[in-house]
N, C-alpha and C positions, 0 to 999 in steps of 0.2 A: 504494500500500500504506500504509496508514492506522498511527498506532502503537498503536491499539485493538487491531487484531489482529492485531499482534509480542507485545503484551501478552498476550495469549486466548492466543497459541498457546505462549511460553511457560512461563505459567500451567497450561494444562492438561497440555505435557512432565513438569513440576515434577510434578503430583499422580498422571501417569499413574508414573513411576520410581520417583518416591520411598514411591508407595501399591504398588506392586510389589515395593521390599525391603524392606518394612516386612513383607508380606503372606513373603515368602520368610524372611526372620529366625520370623514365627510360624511358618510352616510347618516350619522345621528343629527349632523347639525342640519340636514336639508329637512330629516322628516320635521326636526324640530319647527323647521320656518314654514314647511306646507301644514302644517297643521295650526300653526299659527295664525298662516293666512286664512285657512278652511274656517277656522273659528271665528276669526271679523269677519268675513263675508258672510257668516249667518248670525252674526251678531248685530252688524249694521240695521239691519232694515228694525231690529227689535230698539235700538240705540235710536233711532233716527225715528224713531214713530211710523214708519212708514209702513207696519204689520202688526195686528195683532192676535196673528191664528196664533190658536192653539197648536196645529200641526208642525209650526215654526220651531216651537217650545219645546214638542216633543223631538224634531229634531235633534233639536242642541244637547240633547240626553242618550243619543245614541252613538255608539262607538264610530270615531272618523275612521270606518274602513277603506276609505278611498285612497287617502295616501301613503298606503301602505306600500303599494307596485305587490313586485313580484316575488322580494323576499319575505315580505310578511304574509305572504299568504300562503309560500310553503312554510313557511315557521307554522302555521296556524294548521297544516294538515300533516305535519309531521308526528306522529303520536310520543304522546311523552313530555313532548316538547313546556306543554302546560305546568306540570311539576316546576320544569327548570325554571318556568316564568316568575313561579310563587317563589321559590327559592331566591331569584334575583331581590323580588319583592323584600323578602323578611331579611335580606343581607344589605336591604337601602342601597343598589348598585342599581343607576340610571341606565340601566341595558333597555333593550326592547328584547325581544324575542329575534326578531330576525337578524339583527347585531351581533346578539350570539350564534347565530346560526352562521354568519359571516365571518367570526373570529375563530371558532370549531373549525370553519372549514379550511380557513388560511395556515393556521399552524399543524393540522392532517397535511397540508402538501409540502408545506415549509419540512416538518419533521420524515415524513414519505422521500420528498425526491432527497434529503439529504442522507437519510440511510441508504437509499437506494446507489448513489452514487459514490458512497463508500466500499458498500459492500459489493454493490452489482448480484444482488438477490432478489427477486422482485420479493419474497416474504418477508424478507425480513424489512424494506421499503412499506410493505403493508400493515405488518407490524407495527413500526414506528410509528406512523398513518394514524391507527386504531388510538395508540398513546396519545398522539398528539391531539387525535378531537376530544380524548379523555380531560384534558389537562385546563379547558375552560372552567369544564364543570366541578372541577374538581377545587380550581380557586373561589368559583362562585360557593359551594359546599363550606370552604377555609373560611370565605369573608361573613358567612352565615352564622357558622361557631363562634368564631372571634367576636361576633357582634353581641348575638345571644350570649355570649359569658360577663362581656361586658352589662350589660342590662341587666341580667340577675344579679350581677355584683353591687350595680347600684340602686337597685330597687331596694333597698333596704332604707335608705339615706331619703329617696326620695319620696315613700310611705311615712318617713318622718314630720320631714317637711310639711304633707299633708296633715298629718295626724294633728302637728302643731295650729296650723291654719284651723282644723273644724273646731280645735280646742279654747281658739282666741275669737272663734264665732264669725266665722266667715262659712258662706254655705260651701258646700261641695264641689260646684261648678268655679267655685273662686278660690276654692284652692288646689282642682287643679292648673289652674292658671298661673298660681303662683309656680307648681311645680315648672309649669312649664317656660318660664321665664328665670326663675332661679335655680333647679334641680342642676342634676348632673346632664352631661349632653345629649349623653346616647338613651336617658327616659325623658330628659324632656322633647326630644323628637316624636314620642308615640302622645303625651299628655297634650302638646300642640296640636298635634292632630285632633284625638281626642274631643279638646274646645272649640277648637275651631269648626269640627263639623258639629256639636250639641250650638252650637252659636249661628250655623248658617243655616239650620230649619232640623237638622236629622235628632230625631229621640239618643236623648243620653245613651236610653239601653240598649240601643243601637249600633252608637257611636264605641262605648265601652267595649261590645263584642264585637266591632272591629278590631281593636285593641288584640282584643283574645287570635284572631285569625293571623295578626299580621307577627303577632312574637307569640310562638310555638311555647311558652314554658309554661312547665305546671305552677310555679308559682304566680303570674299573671290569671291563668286561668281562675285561682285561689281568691286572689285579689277582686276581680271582676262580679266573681258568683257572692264574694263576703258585703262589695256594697251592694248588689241587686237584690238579695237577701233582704237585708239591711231597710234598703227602700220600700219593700213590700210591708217586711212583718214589723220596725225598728228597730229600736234599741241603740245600743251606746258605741256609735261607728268608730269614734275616737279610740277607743280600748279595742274594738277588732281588729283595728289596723295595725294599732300597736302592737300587740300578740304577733300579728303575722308578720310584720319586723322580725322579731326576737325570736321566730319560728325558722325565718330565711336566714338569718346570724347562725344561729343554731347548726346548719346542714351545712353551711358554708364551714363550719371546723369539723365538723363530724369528717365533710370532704377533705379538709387538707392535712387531717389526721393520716388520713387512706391514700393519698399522693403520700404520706413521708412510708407508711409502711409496705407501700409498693414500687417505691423507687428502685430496689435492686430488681425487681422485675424487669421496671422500664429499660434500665440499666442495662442489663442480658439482653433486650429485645435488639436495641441500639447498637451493641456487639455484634451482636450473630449479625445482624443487618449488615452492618458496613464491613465485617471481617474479610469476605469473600470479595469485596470492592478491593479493600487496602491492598489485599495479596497479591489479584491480579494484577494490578499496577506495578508491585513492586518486583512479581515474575517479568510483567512486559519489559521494564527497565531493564531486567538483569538477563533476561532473556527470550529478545522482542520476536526471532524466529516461531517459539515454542507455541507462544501465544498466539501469533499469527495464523497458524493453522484453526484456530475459533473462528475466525473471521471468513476465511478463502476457500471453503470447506464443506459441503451439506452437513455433513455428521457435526461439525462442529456449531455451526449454527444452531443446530439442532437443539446439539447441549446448552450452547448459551440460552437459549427459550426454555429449557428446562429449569436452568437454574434459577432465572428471572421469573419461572410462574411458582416454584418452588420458595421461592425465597418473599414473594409477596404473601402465599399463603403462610407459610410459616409468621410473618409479620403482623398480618393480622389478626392469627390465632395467639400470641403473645398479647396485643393489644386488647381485642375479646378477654382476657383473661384477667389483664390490670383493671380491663375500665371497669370498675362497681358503681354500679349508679344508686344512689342516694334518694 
């Protein structure tokens, strides 16, 4: 393997990626302006007096399928696809759906022809391929966790806040306002929501179980059913929220008890993971012929894809193992 073509191959990864977000940043910023425009041109004649159907009205409440074209409308018949959408959703990532479907498919060829050109395998090109349209979804999945950790962490702080508010006699709808002006960032992005649609005509209980859809955790869920509860039968909202603070504190060291006493797990998993990386590298170094027969080889291939499905499995039966959910 020549380093003309490590070079070629990741020269062309570089233009195939980087010419894919580049193409996906324009593509978000057009739909952004056709649907902009879509929206004042049915906005106008309602602005302008110049209509007053109902038909108009119900317009402006329907999805602007029009300026979608044609990647949003395979986004929209790809099965599946809808998950990834919600996931986008609950991870606050301003994708669309066919955006994704354009960045999935830029780095499948980016990562495809650059295997390919390495190895000159069409499998293992298609391999890489399969990786590479994995690896959107896989950050969307990362940015979702990170988010939701964050949020449960701070819901504690920000049920305070609240607690404080109903306790100094401000109603409910004003403090989550407050949360949502003073709280921690990543909850007061849901309590702003929240108010703002109880403020622009939608039922609290509504608006609340939004809340519930768009952050997946059981303690939201907890939250949400403790004031609707609450609202129906009453009683003393201020001490339930508190409790369920000091309920979320609670699980939050029960958890990082269980990180300290599973750390040599993770520890081992981390090992075994990268052991079989470091060696490789440090045989190819020492003896770049030996190893080269993996690469230039059926049989060898072959085992490389063994050891790589072997070693994910193994990886995530270790991780199965540590994760104890609480």
């Amino acid at each position: 393997m020549s380093m003309s073509v490590i070079l070629t191959a990741v020269l062309v990864f570089s233009a195939v990626v980087f010419g894919t977000l580049s193409l996906a940043l324009v593509w978000e910023v057009l739909q952004d302006w056709l649907t902009e425009r879509e929206v004042g041109k049915r906005l106008h004649p309602v602005l302008t007096g110049e209509s007053q159907s109902y038909e108009l009205q119900d317009d402006l409440l329907r999805q602007l399928e029009s300026t979608g074209g044609f990647f949003a409308h395979l986004a929209q018949a790809l099965p599946g696809l809808d998950r990834t959408d919600k996931l986008m959703q609950e991870a606050r990532l301003e994708w669309r759906a066919d955006t994704f479907l354009l960045i999935s498919t830029g780095v499948a060829a980016g990562c495809g022809t650059a295997a390919f050109l390495i190895s000159n395998q069409l499998f293992a090109g298609a391999l890489a391929a399969a990786i590479g349209a994995a690896m959107p979804y896989l950050y969307v999945r990362r940015k979702r966790k990170m988010r939701l950790a964050r949020f449960e962490e701070e819901l504690p702080e920000a049920i305070d806040l609240l607690t404080r508010a109903i306790r100094a006699g401000h109603p409910l709808t004003s403090g989550m306002q407050m949360v949502a002006n003073e709280g921690p960032p990543t909850v007061a992005v849901e309590f702003r929501q929240v108010f703002e649609e109880q403020r622009y005509g939608l039922p609290f209980e509504d608006a609340l179980l939004g809340m519930v859809d768009r952050v997946t955790l059981l303690d939201v869920r907890i939250f949400a059913v403790a004031i609707l509860i609450q609202r129906e039968v009453g009683g003393n909202l201020a001490e339930i929220l508190n409790n369920l603070a000091d309920t979320i504190r609670k699980r939050f060291y029960i958890r990082r008890q269980l990180r300290t006493y599973t750390a040599q797990g993770r520890m081992s998993g981390y090992t075994l993971f990268a052991l079989p990386i470091v060696v490789g590298l440090l045989t190819y170094l020492i003896e770049p012929e030996h190893i080269g027969l993996l690469f230039t080889t059926t049989a060898g291939w072959f085992m490389v894809i063994t050891a790589i499905v072997l070693q994910l499995i193994g990886g995530l039966w270790i991780r199965k193992i540590v994760d104890i959910e609480i």
